[in-house]
C-alpha positions in Angstrom: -73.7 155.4 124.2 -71.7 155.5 121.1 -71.4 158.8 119.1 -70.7 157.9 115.7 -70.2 161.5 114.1 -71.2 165.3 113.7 -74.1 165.6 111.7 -74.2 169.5 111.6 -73.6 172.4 113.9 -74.9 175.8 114.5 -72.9 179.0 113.8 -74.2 182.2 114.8 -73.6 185.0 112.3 -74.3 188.9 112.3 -75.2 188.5 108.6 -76.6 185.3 107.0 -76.1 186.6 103.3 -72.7 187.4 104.0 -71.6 184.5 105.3 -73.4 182.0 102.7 -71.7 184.7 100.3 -68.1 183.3 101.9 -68.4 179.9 102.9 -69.9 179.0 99.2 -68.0 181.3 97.4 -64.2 181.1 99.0 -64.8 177.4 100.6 -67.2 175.5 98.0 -69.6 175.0 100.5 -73.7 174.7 98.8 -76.3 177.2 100.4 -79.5 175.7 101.5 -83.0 176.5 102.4 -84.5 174.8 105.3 -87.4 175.3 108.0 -88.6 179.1 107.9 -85.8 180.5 105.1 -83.6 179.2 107.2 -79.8 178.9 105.6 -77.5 176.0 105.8 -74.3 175.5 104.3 -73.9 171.8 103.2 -70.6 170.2 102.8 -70.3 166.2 102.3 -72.0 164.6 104.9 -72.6 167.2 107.0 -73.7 171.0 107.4 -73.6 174.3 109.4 -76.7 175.8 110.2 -76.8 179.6 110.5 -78.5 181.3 113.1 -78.3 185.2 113.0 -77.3 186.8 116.6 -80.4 188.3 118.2 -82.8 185.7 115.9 -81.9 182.6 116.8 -84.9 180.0 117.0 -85.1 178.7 120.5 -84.2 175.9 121.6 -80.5 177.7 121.2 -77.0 178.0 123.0 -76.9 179.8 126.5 -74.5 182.8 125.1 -75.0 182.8 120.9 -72.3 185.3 119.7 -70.9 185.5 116.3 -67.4 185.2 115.7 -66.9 182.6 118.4 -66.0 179.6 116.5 -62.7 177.9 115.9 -63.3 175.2 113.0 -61.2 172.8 110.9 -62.0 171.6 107.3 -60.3 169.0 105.9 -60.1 169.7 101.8 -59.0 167.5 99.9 -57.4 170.2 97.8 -53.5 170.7 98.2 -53.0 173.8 100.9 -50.4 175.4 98.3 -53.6 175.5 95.7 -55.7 176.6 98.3 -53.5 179.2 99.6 -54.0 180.5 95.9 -57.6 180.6 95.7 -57.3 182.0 98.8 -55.2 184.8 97.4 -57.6 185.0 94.5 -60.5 185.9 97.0 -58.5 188.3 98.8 -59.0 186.4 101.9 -55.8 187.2 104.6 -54.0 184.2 105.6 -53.3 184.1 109.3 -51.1 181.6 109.5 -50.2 179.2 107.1 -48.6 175.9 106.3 -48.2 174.6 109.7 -48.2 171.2 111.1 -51.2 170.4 113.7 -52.6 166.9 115.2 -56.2 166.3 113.9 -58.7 164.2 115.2 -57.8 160.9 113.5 -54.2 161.7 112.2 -51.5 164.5 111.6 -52.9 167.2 109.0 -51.1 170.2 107.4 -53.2 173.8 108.2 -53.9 177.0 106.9 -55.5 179.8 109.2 -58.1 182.6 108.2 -61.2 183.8 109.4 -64.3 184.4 108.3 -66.9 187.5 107.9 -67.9 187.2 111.6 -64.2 186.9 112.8 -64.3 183.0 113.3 -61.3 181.3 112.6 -61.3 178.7 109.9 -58.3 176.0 109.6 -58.5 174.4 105.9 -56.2 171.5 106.9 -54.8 168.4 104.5 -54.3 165.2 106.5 -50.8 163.9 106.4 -51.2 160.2 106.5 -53.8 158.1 104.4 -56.2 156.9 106.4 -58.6 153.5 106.1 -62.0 155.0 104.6 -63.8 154.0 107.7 -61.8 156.6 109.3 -62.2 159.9 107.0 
């Protein structure tokens, strides 16, 4: 078997409207409708789907709990312009610029977290990289 990439996830949230409310508008990320009413947050290639804790559709994770995640973005954005959007949003930067090893190459991070306490790393990568690769 060869796994090829992430198509989307699930992210269980207490409150679906507050959550499409962030990640669309402090990360850019497009709200969408699927199966049921069902929300999605679509970015590039790829999307979250939201499952609200104690309404999750079966088949589902053993233990769903909101504010479990630990996630990394790439932007394409410079962090110092995202710290200031960030800023903007009155969004609390954990920790922030910090060098960390991504999955293909060296990126620069920023830390935060979401409504449901997950933490979010908007990271920059460091080297350019072959488009096959990103």
């Amino acid at each position: 078997m060869v796994i090829s990439h992430l198509d989307h996830l699930v992210l269980t949230v207490q409150d679906a409207g507050a959550a499409c409310h962030f990640y669309a508008t402090v990360l850019g990320m497009e709200v969408v409708t699927y199966s049921n009413g069902r929300k999605a947050l679509r970015f590039g290639d790829q999307k979250i789907n939201l499952h609200e804790a104690g309404r999750e559709p079966e088949p589902k994770a053993a233990r769903p709990t909101a504010g479990a995640a630990d996630l990394c973005f790439i932007t394409e954005t410079p962090l110092e312009q995202v710290l200031g959007e960030l800023k903007e949003h009155r969004v609390p930067v954990l920790s922030g610029i910090v060098e960390r090893t991504g999955a293909v190459c060296r990126i620069r991070s920023v830390y935060l977290r979401d409504p449901d306490q997950n933490l979010i790393e908007l990271s920059n990568y460091l080297e350019h990289l072959p488009a096959r690769l990103i």
